[in-house]
Structures are given as C-alpha cells and as structure tokens.
C-alpha positions in Angstrom: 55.9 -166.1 -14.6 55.2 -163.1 -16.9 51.5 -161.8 -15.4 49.0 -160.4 -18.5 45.4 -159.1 -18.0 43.4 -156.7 -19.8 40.7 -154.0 -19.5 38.3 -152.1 -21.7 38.1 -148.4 -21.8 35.3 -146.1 -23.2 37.2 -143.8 -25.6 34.8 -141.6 -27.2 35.9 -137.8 -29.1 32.9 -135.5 -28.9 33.0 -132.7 -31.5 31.5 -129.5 -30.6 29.9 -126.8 -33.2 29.2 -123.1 -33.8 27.1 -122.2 -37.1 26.5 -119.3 -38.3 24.7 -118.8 -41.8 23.8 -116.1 -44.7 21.8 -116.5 -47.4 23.7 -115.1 -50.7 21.3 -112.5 -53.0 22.3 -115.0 -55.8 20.8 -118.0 -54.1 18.7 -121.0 -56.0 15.3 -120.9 -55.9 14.7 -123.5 -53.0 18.2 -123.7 -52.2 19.7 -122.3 -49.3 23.0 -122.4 -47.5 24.1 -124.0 -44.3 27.2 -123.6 -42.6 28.8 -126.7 -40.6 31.5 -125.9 -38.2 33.9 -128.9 -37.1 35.9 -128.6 -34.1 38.0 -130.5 -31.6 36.7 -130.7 -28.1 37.3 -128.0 -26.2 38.9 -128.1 -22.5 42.0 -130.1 -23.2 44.6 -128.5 -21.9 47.7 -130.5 -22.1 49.2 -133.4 -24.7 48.1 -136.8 -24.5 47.5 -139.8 -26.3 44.6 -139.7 -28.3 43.5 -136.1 -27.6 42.6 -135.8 -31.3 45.0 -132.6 -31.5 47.0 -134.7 -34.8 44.0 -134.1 -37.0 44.3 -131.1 -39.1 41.7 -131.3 -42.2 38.2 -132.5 -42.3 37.1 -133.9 -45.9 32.9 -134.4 -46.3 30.6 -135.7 -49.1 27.3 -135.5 -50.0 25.0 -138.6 -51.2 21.6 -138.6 -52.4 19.1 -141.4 -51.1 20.2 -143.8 -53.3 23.5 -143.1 -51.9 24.5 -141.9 -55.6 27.2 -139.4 -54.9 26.1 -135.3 -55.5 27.6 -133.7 -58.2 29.4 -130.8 -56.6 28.6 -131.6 -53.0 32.6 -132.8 -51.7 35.1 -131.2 -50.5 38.2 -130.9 -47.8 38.8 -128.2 -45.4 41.4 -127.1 -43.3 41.6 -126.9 -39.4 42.9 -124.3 -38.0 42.8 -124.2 -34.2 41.0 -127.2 -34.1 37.9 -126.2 -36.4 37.4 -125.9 -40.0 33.9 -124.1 -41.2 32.5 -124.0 -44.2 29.4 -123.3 -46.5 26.9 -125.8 -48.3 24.2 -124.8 -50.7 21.3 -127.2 -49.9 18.0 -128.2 -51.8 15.2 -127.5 -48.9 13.7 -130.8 -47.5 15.9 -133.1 -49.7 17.6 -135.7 -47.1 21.1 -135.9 -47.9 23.6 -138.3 -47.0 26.9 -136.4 -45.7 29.7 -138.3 -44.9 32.7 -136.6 -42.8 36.5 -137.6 -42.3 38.8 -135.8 -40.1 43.0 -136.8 -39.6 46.2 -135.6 -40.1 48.1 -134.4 -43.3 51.8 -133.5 -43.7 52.8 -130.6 -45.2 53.0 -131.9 -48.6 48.8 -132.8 -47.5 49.7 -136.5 -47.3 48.5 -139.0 -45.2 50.5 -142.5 -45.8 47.8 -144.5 -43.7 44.7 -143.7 -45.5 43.5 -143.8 -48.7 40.6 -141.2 -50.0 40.7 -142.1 -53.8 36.9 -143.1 -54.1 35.9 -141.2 -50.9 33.6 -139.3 -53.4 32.0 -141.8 -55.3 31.9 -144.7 -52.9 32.4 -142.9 -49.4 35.2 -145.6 -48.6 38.3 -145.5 -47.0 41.3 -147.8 -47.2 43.2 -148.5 -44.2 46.5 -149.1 -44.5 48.8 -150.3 -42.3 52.3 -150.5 -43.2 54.6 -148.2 -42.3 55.4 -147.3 -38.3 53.7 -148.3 -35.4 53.1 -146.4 -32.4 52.0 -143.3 -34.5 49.6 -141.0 -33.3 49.2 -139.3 -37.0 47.0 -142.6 -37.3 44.0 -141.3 -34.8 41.0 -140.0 -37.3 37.3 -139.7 -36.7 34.6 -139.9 -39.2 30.2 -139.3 -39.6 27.6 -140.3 -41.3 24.6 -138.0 -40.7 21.1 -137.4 -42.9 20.7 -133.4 -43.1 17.6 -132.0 -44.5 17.2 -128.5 -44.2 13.5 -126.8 -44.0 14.5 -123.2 -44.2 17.2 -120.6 -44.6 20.0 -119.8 -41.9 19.9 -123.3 -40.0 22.8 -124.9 -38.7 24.3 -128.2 -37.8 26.2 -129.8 -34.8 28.3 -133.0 -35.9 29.4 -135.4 -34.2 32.9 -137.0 -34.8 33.5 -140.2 -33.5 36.6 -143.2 -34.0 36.4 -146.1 -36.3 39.0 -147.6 -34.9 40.0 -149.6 -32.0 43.2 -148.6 -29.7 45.2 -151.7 -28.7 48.1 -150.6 -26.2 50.4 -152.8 -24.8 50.9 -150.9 -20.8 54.0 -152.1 -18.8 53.1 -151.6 -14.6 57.5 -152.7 -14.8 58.1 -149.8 -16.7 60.2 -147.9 -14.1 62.5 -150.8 -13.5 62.8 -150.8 -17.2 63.5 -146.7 -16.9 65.8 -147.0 -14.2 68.1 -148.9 -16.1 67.1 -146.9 -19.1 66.3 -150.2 -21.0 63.0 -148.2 -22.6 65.3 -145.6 -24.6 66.0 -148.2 -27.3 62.8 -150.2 -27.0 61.0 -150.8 -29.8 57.9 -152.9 -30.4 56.4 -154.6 -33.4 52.6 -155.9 -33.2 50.7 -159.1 -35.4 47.1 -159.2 -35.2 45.3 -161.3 -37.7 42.4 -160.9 -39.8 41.6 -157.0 -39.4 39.4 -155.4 -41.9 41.4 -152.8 -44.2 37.9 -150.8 -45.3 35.6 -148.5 -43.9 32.5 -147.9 -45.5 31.2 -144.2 -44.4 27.9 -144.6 -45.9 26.3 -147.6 -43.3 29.7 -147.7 -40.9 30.5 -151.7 -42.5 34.0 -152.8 -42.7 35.6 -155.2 -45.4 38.9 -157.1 -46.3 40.9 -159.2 -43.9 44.6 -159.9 -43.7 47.6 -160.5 -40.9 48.3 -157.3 -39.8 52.0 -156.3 -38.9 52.4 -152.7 -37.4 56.5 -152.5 -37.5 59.3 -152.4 -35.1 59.2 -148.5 -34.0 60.0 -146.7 -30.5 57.6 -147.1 -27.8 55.7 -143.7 -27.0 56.9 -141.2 -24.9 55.0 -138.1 -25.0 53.3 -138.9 -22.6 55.4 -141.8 -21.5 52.8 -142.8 -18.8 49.0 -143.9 -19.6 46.8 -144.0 -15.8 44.2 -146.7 -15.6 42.3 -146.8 -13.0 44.4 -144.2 -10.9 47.3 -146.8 -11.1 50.3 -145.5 -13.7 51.9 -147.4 -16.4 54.3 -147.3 -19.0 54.0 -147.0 -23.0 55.1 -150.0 -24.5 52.9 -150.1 -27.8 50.0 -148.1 -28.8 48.3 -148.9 -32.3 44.8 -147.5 -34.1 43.2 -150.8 -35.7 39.9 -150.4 -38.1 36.8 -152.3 -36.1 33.4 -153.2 -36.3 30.6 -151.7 -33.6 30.5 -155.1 -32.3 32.8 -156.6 -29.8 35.5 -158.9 -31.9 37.8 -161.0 -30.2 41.6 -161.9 -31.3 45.2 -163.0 -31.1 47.3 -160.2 -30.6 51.5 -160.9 -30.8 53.9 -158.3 -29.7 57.5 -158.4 -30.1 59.8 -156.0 -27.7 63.7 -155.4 -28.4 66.3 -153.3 -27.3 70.0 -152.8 -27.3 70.5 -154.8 -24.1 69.6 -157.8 -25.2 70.4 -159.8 -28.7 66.8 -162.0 -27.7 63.8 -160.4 -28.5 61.2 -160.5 -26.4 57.8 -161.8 -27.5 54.2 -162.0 -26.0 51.3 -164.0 -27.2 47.8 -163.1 -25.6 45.3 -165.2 -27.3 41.2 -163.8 -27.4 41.6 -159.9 -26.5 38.8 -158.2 -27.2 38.7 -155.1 -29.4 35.6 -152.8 -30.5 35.0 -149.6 -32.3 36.0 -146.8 -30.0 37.2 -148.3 -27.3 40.3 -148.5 -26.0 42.1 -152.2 -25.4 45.1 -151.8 -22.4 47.4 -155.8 -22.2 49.0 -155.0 -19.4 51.5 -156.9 -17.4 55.4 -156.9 -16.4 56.7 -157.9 -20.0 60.3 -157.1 -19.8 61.2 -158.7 -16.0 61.1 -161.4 -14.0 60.8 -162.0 -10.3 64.7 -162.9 -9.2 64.4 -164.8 -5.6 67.8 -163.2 -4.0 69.0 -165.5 -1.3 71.3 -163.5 1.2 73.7 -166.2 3.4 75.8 -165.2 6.3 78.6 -167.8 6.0 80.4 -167.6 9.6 83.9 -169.3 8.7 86.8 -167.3 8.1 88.9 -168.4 5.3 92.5 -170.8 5.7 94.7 -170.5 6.5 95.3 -167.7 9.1 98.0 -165.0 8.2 100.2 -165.1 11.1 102.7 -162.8 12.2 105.6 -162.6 14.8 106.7 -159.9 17.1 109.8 -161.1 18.3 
C-alpha cells in the first residue's frame, strides 16, 4: 500500500533595503524624492529551491486613495546582484498606494507565466499556467505598501513577500528510484482544480477559477534533494500556485512516467491544504511497493543421479 502524508512549511522571502536620497535643485515645490532599494535576502550562499535568486526585475506602481492609478508614477527596474534602486518624486504627506512585483524575465524581457498588461491601471496580474511544470522561473513576490513622505531625504524598507503557494510532491523512495536510475526520465504532470488565475495587488484578493494542469516536465534536480524535518527526500514535482491568505483545502492529482514503464503512475490525495506562502510537501513512496521475498532451502537433490563407472 502506497503510504501519503503531508506537512506545512512556513516559506516566507524577507527583502532587505539600503536608501540613500538627494534632493534635485530642480525639484517641485512640495515634492521631494525618495529612493527605494529592492534586494534579495542576503546570506544565501548556495542554490536551492525557492531561494528567490530567478527573479531579475522589479516593476512598481503608484495609486492615489481612490486607488486611481498616478500619472507618471510606474515603472520596471532591473536587478542586478539581487537589488534594483531607483528614484521617486513624491508630493509631501500625500498617502500613495505603491504596488511592487518582482520575477524573472528572459532575455528577450519575457515572462510566459505572467501577465502585466493592466498592472498600471488596475494593479492586477494574470497567472497563467500553461506551459512547464516544475519551473523555478515561476517563483515572484509582490507588496502593497501606503508611503507618505513628510520631508526630504527619507527612505523606505519594502518588504517582498509570495502570493503563491508551493505544492511539492517529495519521494522518501527516491534513492531506490536513483539506484536504478528510474528518476532520469521521470517526468510529472499535476491537476488541481479550481485555482484562482488573478492577483489583485491593490487589497491582495484573488479572482477566476479553473482546473489547473501544470504539464508533463522533468522532475527537479538542482537540488535533487528537499530536507524536512532533518529527514531527506527526493524532487518529484514542485509547482508555484496563486492562493488566498486563508488556508484552502483541495484535490491535488499527480501523474509520474518514465521510460521503464508503458503504465503511468497516478496519485490522488483528496483535501491538501494550501495557503499563501507556505509551502505544501505530499510525501510518500510513489514509485514502489513493498515485495515480501520468501527465500526456501529446498533440501532434495534433483533425479536422477549421474552415475559413473570406474572399471
């Protein structure tokens, strides 16, 4: 009988910031400049899953308190070594509504996952979630934050945080599976139904609803090993889901192939929990069985006896 619990982690990304600020000779008349810095937290010192090293641009927007979007006040900006600074010229003691978005562009500064066409007008993001699970190009981080400055040269420390969920799949038979180097082709495909597909940056809300199919891609291996609770397990899926702050529960379906095997094998675990910045781990033996070897000493030579004579 296959064996499948789950736990709960805390995953939370704290974003550190220096500010510096200067006042321009040209400045408005009770306007003055503050400087945000947005940086990756320090201290981590080698690759992991979910370290937040993917993301590699920040984009912000300023609403007023209507939540009417401020002409002029939106922008993206590029991180480089993990931090992207950058000036904003500020009415004194006006409470604006900033929004911040951090992830990961290609080259070409795509990013198939999201969508940021109103992000200026409406502060919304669409989620999408075709294309390849398994992909840690999907981790992002966002903020909402009401800055009002008072006087000239102040700064700002933000905050990044998930809106997501992480749902992994963690195999405690993954070395049996290595051994016989079963995990070099495996691949996993994972069904969730009924998550949201919006993100509303302005009051955190999330909208739409839909089955959810994050496709057939190879399981991570850099790191191939995730440790909870000092005991290690494998990779066998890892997937970034949009969630509320409250705890949702759900049906979760993974599928597992590989080259040794035409059958597919699939999992149902029916009411796992998943929240905003945690981290889900289903883990179990998924891809063996227990085999009860029975080992028979069978005392009786065969007949007949070969015979032969020495005259």
């Amino acid at each position: 009988m296959k064996r499948i619990f789950w736990i709960a982690l805390t995953s939370v990304m704290a974003v550190a910031a220096t500010m510096s600020c200067q006042k321009e000779n040209n400045a408005l008349i009770g306007a003055d400049t503050v400087t945000f810095t947005v940086m990756a937290p320090a201290g981590v010192q080698t690759k992991d899953i979910s370290d937040g090293l993917t993301v590699n641009c920040v984009y912000w927007a300023a609403f007023d308190e209507n939540n009417a979007p401020v002409d002029g006040l939106s922008g993206k900006e590029i991180m480089t070594d993990r931090r992207a600074s950058f000036d904003v010229k500020l009415v004194k003691d006006y409470p604006y509504n900033f929004v911040f978005w951090a992830q990961y562009e290609d080259a070409d500064g795509v990013q198939k996952a999201y969508d940021l066409t109103s992000f200026d007008s409406d502060a919304k993001v669409q989620v999408s979630y075709a294309g390849d699970a398994n992909d840690e190009c999907r981790d992002a981080f966002y903020k909402q934050e009401i800055i009002k400055i008072s006087s000239a040269g102040e700064s700002r420390t933000i905050e990044l945080r998930r809106p997501f969920a992480q749902i992994n799949f963690l195999a405690a038979d993954y070395q049996s599976v290595e051994e016989v180097e079963v995990h070099k082709s495996l691949k996993s495909t994972v069904t969730i139904e009924g998550l949201p597909t919006v993100l509303n940056l302005l009051d955190g809300s999330v909208e739409g609803s839909g089955s959810t199919v994050l496709s057939a891609t190879p399981v991570p291996t850099d790191p191939a090993y995730f440790t909870v609770k000092g005991v290690q397990y494998g990779w066998y899926s890892m997937n970034y889901v949009l969630a509320s702050d409250d705890k949702r529960l759900n049906s979760v379906t993974a599928t597992f192939t590989h080259d040794k095997s035409a059958n597919p094998v699939v999992l149902e675990v029916a009411n796992v929990p998943y929240q905003r910045n945690y981290r889900t781990n289903i883990i179990g033996d998924f891809l063996t069985e227990i085999a009860q070897v029975n080992v028979v000493v069978m005392e009786e030579f065969d007949e007949p006896d070969y015979i032969v004579e020495n005259n």
